[in-house]
C-alpha positions as YAML, in Angstrom:
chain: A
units: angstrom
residues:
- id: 1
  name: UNK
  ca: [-22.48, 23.60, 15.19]
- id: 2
  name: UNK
  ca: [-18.61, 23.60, 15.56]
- id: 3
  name: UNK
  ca: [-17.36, 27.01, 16.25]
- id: 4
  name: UNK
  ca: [-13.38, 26.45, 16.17]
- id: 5
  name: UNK
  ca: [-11.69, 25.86, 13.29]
- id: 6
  name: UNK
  ca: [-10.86, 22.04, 11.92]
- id: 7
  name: UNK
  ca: [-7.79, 23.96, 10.27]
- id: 8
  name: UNK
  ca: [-5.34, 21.98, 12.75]
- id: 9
  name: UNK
  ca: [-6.97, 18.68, 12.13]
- id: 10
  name: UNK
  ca: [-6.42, 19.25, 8.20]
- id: 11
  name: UNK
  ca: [-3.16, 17.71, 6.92]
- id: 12
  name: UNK
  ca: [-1.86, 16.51, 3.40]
- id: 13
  name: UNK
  ca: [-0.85, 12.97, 3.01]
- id: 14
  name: UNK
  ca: [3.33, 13.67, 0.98]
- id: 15
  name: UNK
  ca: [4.69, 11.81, 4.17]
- id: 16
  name: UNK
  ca: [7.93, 13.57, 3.11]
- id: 17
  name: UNK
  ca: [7.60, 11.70, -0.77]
- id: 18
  name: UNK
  ca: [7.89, 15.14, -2.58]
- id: 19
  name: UNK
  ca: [11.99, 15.31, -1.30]
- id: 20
  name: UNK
  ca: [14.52, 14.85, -3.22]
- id: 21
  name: UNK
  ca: [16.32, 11.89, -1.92]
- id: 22
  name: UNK
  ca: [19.68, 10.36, -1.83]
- id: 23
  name: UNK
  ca: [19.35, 7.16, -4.03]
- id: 24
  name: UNK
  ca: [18.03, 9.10, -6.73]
- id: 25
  name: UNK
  ca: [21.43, 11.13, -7.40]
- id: 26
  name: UNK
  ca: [23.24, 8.20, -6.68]
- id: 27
  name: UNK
  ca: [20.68, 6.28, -9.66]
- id: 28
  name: UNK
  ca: [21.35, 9.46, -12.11]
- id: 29
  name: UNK
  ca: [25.00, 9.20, -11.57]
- id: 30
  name: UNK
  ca: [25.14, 5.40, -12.33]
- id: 31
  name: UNK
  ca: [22.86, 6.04, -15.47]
- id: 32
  name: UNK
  ca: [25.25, 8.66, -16.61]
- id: 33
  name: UNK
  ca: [28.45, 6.36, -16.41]
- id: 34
  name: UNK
  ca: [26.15, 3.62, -18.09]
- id: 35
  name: UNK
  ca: [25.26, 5.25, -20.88]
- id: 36
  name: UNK
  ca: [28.32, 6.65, -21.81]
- id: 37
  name: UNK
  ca: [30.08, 3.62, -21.15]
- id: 38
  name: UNK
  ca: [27.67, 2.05, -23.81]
- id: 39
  name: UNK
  ca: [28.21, 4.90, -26.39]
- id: 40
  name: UNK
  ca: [32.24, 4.12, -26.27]
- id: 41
  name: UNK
  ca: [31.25, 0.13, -26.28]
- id: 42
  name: UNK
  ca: [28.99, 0.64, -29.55]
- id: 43
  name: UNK
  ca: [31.42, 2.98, -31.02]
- id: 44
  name: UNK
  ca: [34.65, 1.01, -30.49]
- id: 45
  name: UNK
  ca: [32.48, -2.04, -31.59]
- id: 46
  name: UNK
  ca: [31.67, -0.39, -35.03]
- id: 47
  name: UNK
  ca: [34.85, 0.82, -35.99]
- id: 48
  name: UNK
  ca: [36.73, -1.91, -34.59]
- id: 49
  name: UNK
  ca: [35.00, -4.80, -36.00]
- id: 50
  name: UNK
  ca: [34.22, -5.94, -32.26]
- id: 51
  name: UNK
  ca: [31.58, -7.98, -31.68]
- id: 52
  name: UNK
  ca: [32.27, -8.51, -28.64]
- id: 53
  name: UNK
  ca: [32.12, -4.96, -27.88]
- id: 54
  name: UNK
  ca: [28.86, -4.18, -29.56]
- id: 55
  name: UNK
  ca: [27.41, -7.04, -27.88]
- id: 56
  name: UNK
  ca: [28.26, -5.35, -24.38]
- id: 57
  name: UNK
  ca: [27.07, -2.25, -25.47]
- id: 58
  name: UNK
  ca: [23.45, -3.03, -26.31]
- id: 59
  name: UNK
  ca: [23.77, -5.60, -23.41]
- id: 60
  name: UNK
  ca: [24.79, -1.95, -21.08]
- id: 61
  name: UNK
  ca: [21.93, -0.36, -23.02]
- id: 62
  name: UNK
  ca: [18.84, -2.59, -21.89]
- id: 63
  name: UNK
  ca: [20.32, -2.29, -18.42]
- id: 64
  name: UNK
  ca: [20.54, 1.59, -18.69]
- id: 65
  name: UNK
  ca: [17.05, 1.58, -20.09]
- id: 66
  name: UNK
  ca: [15.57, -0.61, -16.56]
- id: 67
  name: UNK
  ca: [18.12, 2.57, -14.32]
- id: 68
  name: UNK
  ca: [16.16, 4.82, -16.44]
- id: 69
  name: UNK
  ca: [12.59, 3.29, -15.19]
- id: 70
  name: UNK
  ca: [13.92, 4.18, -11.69]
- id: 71
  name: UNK
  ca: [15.01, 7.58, -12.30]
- id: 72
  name: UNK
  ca: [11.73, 8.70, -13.69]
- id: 73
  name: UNK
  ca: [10.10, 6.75, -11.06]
- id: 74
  name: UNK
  ca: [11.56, 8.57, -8.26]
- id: 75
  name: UNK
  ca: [10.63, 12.16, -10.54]
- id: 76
  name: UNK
  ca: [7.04, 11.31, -10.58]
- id: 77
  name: UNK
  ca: [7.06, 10.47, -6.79]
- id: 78
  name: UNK
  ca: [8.45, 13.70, -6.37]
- id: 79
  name: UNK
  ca: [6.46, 15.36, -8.65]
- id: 80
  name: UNK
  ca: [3.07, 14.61, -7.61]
- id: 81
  name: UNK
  ca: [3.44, 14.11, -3.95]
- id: 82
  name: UNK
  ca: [0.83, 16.50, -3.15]
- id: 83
  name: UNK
  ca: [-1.66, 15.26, -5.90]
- id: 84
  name: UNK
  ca: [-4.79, 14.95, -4.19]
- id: 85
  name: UNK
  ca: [-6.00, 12.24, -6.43]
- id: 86
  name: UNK
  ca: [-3.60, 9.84, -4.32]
- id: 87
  name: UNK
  ca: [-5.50, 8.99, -1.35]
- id: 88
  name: UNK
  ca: [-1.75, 8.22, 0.13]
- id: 89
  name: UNK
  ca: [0.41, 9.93, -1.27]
- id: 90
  name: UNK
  ca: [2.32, 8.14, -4.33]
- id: 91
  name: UNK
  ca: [4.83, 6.65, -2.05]
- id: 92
  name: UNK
  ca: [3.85, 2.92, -3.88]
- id: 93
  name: UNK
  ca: [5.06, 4.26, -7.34]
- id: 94
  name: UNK
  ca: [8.51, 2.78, -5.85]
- id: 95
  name: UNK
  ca: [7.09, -0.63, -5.20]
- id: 96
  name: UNK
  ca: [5.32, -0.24, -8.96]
- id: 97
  name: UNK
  ca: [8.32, 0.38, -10.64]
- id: 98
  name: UNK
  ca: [10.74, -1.87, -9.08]
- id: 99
  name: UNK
  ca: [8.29, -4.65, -9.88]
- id: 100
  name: UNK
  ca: [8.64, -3.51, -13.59]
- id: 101
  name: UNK
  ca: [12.24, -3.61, -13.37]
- id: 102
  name: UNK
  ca: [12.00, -7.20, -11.73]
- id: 103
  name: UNK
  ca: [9.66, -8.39, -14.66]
- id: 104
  name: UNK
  ca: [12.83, -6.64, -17.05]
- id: 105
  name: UNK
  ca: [14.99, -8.68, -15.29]
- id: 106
  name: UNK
  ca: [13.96, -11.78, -15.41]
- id: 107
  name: UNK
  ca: [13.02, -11.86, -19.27]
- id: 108
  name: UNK
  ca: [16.88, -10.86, -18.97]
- id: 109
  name: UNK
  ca: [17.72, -13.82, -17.50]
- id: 110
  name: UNK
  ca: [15.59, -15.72, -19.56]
- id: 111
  name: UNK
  ca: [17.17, -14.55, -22.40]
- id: 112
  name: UNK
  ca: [20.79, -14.98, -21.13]
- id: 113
  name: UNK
  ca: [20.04, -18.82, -20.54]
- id: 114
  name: UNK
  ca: [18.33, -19.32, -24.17]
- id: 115
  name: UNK
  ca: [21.42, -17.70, -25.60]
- id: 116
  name: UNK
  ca: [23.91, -20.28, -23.17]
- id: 117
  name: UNK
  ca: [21.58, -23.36, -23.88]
- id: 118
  name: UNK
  ca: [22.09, -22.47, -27.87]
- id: 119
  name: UNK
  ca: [25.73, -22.41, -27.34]
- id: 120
  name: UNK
  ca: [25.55, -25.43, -25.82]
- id: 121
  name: UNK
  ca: [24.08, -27.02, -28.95]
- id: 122
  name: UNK
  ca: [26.23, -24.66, -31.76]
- id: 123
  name: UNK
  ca: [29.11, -23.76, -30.13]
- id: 124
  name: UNK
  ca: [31.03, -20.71, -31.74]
- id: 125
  name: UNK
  ca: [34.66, -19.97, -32.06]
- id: 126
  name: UNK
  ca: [35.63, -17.20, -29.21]
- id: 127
  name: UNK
  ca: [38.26, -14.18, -29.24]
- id: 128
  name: UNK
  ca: [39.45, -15.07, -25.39]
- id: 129
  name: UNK
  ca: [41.81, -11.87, -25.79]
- id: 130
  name: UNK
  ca: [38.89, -9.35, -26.63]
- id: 131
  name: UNK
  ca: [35.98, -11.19, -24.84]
- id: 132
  name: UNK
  ca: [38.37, -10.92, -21.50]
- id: 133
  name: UNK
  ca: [39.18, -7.44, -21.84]
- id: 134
  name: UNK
  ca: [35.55, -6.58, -21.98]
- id: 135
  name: UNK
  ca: [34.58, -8.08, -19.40]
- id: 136
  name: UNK
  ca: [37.18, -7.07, -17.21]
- id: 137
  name: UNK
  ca: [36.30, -3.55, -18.30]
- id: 138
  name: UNK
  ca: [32.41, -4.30, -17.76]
- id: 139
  name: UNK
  ca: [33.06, -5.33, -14.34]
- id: 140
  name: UNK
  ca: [35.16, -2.68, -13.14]
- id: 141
  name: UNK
  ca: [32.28, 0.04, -14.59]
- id: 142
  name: UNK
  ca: [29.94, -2.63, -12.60]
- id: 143
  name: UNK
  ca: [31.87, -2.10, -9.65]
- id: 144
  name: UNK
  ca: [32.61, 1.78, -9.66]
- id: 145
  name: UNK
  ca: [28.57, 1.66, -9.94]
- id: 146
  name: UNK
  ca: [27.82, -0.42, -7.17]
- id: 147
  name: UNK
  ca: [30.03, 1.38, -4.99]
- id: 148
  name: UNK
  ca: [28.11, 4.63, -6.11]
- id: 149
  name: UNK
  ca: [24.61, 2.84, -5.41]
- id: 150
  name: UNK
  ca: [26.14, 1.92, -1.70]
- id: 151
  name: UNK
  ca: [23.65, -0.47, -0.46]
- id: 152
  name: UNK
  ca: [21.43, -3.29, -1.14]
- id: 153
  name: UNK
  ca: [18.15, -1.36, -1.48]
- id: 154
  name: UNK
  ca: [17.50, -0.11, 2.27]
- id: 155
  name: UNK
  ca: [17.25, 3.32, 2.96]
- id: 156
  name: UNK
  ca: [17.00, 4.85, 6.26]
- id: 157
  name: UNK
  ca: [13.38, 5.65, 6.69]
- id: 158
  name: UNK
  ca: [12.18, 9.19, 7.30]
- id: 159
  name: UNK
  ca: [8.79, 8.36, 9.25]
- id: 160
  name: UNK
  ca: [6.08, 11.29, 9.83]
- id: 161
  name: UNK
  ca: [3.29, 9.99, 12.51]
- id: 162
  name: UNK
  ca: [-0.42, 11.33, 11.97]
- id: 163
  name: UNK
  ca: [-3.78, 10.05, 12.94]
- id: 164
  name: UNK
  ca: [-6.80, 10.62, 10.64]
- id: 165
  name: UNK
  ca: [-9.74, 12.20, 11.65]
- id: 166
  name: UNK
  ca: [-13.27, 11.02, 11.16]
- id: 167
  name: UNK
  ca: [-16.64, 9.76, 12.50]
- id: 168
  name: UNK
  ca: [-14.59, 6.77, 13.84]
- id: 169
  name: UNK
  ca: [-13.42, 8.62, 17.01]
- id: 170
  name: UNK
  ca: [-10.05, 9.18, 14.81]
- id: 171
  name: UNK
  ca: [-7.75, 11.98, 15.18]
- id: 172
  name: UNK
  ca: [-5.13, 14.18, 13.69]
- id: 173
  name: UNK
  ca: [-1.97, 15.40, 15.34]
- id: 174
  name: UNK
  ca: [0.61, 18.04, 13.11]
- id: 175
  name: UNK
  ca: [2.87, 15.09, 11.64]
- id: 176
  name: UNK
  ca: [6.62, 16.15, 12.24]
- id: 177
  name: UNK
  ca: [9.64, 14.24, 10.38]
- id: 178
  name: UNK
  ca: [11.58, 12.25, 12.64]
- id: 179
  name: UNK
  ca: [14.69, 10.53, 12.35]
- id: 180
  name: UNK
  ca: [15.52, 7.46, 13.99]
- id: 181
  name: UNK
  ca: [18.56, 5.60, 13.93]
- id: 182
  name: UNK
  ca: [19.10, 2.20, 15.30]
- id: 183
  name: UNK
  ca: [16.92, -1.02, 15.84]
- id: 184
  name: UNK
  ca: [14.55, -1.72, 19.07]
- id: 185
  name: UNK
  ca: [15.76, -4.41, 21.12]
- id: 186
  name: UNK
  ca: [12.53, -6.01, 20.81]
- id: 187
  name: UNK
  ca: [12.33, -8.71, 18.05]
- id: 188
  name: UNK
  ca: [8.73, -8.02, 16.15]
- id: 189
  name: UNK
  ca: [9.97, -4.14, 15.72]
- id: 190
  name: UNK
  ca: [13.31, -5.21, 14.40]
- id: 191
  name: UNK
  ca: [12.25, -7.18, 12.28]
- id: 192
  name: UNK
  ca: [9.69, -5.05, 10.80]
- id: 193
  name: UNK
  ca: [11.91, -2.19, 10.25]
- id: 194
  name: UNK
  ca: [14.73, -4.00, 8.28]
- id: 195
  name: UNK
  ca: [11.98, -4.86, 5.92]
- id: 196
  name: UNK
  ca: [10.27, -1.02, 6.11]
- id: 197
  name: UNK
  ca: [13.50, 0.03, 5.00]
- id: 198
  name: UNK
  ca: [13.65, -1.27, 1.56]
- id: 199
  name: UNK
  ca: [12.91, 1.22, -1.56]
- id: 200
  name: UNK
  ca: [12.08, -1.18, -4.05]
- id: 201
  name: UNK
  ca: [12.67, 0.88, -6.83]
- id: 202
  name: UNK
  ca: [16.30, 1.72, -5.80]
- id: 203
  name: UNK
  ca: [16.56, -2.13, -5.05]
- id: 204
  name: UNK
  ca: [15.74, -3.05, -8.62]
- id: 205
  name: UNK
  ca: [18.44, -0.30, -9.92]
- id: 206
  name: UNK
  ca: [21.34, -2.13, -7.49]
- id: 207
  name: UNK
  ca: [20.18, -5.39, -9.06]
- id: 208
  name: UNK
  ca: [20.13, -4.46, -12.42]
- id: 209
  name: UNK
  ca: [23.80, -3.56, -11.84]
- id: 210
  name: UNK
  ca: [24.39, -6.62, -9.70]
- id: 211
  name: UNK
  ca: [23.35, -8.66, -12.24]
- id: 212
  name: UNK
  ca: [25.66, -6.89, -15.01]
- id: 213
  name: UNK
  ca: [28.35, -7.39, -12.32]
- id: 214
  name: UNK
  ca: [27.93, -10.97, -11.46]
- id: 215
  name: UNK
  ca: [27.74, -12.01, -15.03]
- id: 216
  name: UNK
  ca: [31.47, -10.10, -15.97]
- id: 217
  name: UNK
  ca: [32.77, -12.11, -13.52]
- id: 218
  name: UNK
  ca: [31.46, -15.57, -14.18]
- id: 219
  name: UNK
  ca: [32.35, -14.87, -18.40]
- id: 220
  name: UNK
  ca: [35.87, -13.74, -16.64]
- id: 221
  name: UNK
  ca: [35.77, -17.30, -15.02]
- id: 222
  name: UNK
  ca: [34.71, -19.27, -17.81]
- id: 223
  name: UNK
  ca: [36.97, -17.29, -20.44]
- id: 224
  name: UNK
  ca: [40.06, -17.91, -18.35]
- id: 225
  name: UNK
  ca: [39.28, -21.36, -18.32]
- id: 226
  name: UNK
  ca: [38.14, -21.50, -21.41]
- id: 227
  name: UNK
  ca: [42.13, -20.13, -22.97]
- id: 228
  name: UNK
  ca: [44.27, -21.90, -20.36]
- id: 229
  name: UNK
  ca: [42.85, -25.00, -19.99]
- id: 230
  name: UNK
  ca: [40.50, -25.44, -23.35]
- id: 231
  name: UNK
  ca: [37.46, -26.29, -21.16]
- id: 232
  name: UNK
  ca: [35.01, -23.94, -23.38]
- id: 233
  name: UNK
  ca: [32.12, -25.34, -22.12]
- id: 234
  name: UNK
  ca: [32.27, -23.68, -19.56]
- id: 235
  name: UNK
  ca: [31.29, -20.17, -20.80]
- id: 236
  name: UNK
  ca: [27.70, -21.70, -22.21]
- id: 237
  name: UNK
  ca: [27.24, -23.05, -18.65]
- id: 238
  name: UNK
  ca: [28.27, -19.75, -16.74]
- id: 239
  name: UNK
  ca: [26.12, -18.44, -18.26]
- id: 240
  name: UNK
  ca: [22.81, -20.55, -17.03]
- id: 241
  name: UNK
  ca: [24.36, -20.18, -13.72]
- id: 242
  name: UNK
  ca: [24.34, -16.61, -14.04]
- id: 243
  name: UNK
  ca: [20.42, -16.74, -15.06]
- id: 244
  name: UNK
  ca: [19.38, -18.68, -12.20]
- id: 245
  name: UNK
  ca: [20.91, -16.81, -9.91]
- id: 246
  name: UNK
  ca: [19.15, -13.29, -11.65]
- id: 247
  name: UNK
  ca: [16.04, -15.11, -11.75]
- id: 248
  name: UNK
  ca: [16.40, -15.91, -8.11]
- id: 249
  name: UNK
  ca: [17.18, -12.31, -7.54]
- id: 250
  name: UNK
  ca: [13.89, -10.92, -9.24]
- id: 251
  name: UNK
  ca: [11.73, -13.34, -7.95]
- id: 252
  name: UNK
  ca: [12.48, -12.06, -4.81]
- id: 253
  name: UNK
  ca: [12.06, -8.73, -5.95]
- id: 254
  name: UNK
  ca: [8.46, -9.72, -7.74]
- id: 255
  name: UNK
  ca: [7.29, -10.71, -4.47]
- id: 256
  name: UNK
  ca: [8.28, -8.04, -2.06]
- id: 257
  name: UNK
  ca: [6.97, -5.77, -4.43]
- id: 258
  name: UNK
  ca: [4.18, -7.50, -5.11]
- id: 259
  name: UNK
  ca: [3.83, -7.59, -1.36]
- id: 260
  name: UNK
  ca: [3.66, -3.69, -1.02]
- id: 261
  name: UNK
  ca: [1.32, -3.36, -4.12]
- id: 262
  name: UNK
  ca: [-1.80, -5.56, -2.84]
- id: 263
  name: UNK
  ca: [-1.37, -3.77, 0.48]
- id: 264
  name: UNK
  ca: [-1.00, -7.15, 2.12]
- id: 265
  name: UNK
  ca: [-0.44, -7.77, 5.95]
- id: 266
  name: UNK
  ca: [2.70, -7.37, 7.65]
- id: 267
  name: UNK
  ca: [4.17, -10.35, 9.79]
- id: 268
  name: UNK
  ca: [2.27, -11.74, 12.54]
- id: 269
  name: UNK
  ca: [4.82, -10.60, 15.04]
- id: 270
  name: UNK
  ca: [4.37, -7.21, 14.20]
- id: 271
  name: UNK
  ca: [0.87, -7.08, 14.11]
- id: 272
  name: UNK
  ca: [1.21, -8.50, 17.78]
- id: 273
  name: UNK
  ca: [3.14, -6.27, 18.70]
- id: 274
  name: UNK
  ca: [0.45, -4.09, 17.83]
- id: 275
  name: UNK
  ca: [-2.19, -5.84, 19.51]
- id: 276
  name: UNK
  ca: [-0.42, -6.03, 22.91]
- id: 277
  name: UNK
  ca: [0.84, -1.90, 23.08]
- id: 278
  name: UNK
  ca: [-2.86, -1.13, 22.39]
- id: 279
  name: UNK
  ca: [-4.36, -3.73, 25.05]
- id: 280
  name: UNK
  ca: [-1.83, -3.21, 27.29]
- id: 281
  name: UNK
  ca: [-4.06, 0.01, 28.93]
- id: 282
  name: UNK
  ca: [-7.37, -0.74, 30.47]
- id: 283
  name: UNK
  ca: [-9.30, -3.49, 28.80]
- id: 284
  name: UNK
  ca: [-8.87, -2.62, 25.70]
- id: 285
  name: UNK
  ca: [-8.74, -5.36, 23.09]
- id: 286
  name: UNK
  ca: [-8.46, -4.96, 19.45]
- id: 287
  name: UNK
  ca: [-11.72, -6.22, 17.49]
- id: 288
  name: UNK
  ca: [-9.64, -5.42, 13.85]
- id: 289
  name: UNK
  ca: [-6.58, -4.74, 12.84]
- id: 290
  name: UNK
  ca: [-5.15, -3.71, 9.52]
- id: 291
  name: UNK
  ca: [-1.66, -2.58, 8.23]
- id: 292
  name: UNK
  ca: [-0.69, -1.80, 4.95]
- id: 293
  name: UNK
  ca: [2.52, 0.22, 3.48]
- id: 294
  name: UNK
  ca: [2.12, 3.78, 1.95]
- id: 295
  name: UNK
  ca: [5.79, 3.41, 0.44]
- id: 296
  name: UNK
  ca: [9.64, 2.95, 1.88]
- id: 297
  name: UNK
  ca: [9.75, 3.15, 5.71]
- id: 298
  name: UNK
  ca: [6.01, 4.31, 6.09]
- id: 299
  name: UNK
  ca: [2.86, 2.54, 6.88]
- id: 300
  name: UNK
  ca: [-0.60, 2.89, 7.46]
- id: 301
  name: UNK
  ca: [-3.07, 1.18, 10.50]
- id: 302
  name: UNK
  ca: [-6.61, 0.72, 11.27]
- id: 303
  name: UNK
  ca: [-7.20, -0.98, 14.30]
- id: 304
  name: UNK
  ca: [-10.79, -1.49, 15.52]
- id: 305
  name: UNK
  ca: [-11.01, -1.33, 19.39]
- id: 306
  name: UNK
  ca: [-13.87, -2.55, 22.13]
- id: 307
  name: UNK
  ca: [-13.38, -0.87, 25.54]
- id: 308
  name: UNK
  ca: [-15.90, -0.13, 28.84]
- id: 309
  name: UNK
  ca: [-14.02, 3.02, 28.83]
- id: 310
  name: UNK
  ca: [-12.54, 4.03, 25.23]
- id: 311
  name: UNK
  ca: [-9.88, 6.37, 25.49]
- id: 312
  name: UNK
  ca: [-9.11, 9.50, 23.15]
- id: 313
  name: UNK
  ca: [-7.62, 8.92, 19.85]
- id: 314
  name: UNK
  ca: [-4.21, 11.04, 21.80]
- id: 315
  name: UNK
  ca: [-3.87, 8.69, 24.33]
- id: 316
  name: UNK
  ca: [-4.31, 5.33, 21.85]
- id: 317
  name: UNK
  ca: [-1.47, 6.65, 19.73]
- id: 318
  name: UNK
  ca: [0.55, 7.42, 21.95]
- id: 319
  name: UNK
  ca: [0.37, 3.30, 22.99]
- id: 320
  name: UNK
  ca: [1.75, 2.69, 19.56]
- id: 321
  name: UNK
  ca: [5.80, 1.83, 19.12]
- id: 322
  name: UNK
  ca: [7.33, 4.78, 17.40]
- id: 323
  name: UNK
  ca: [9.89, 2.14, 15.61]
- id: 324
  name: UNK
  ca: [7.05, 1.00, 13.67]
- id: 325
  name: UNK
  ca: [7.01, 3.81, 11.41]
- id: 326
  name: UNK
  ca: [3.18, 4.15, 11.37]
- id: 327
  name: UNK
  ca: [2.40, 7.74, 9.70]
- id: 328
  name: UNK
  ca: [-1.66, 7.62, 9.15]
- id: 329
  name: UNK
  ca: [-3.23, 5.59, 12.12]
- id: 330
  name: UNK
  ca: [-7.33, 5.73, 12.25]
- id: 331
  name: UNK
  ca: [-9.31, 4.35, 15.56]
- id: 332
  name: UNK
  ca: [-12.59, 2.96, 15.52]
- id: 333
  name: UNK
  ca: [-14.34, 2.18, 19.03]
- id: 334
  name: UNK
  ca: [-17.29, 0.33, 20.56]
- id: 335
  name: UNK
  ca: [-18.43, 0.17, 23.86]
- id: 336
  name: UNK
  ca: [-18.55, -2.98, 25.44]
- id: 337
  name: UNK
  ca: [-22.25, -4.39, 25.45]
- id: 338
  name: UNK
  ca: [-21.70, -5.92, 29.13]
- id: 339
  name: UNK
  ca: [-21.08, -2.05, 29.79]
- id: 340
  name: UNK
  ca: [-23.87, -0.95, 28.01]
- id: 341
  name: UNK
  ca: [-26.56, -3.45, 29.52]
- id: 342
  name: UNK
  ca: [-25.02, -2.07, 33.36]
- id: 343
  name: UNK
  ca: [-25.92, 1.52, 32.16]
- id: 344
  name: UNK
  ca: [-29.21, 0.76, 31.65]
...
């Protein structure tokens, strides 16, 4: 029977998820300036006779609605971080809800080219002189926005390294929260931490804006054309640019969501990169090998290793590349039969 406590080998599995974090203010703030820029587009639209304004208003309000996904999404991370029910914490909640905002956004694109394609077929008579000032004013609230949001959906990754214990000849270390800035030189690593970086759900807020952005400025293209030079098919066809390009955008988003959510493999490199830091000592060599993400900037490994002489699960870990972000590593070993068959 054990006589010292397991008390140092017992951890919780928040990997720093129940923190308030930076692109969440940033998401309230552009909600805020959303929604009230809607209210004053709906009002004004009402009493002005606008349609053109009412039409940006509920067009501001669908987006504000997709920024208000995110905001709760981050609340609930935060929320029930230490919620034992979530074997890993509920850093994934960022991957679910940015691939609800992608699905948002491309029925929003789908939308925006149905409405185009029926322009294209009825065309209607357009107020150049309102529809421009609108969407001037839509894309400088777009912009003010973006600039608030300040990236492209990557966050600097907080990454907090434990090993699980178990019956697998695992074993737990005190995670601490370190902060890393900077790439490693070597490729696999690099590579593998541009793409740990992303927060999915803050990357579906930035789009959502992007999008609202992108189409101000084609409708500020195609309107100006449209006055000046009486080419007003263009604003049907600006706008099926502007869909393709969204749709473009969310696939994209679907997939590295999607990517996170059916804890799929990481690139080969990586995993190589893997394979060589842990069969680099002795001869070691790595029977299995799995990888998975636990949310933005933090992963999880298994890796399955055959030795003559397996080491402690101390000095396998500390084999690992700290760049790699990996913050719940378990080790399973087997002796080698040929070293089995010497010993007896």
């Amino acid at each position: 029977m054990h006589t010292e406590s397991v008390e140092r080998w017992v951890h919780d599995h928040t990997f720093g998820q129940d923190r308030k974090k930076s692109a969440e203010h940033r998401t309230l703030i552009v909600i805020v300036i959303t929604m009230v820029t809607m209210t004053v587009e709906i009002v004004a639209g009402i009493a002005f006779g606008s349609m053109a304004l009412l039409a940006d208003g509920l067009h501001m309000g669908s987006h504000a609605s997709a920024l208000t996904i995110s905001a709760f999404a981050y609340y609930y991370t935060r929320r029930h971080a230490k919620d034992a029910q979530f074997n890993f914490g509920t850093g994934k909640v960022s991957s679910l809800a940015g691939f609800a905002s992608a699905v948002m956004l491309a029925l929003f694109a789908l939308v925006m080219a149905g409405e185009s394609i029926a322009r294209f077929m009825s065309p209607v008579a357009i107020g150049f002189n309102r529809a421009i000032f609108v969407a001037v004013f839509g894309l400088i609230v777009n912009g003010i926005c973006l600039l608030i949001l300040g990236g492209h959906g990557h966050t600097r990754g907080q990454s907090s390294r434990d090993d699980d214990g178990g019956n697998h000849d695992s074993h737990d270390r005190k995670h601490s929260n370190d902060h890393r800035d900077g790439y490693d030189q070597n490729v696999p690593v690099q590579s593998f931490r541009r793409h740990k970086q992303l927060d999915h759900n803050f990357r579906s807020a930035y789009l959502h804006v992007l999008a609202d952005a992108l189409t101000s400025v084609l409708a500020i293209f195609a309107l100006l054309a449209g006055k000046y030079m009486r080419q007003v098919w263009l604003d049907p066809f600006m706008g099926v640019v502007g869909a393709v390009l969204v749709v473009r955008w969310s696939w994209g988003l679907l997939r590295s969501s999607a990517h996170v959510l059916l804890d799929m493999q990481p690139p080969d490199e990586v995993l190589g990169a893997i394979r060589k830091s842990i069969e680099s000592e002795g001869d070691n060599r790595v029977s299995d090998l799995h990888v998975w993400s636990l949310g933005p900037g933090i992963y999880a490994a298994e890796i399955g290793i055959v030795s003559s002489r397996p080491l402690d699960p101390d000095s396998y870990y500390s084999l690992l590349p700290e760049e790699l972000g990996l913050v719940h590593v378990t080790f399973e070993t087997h002796l080698c039969a040929a070293h089995i068959r010497e010993a007896l």
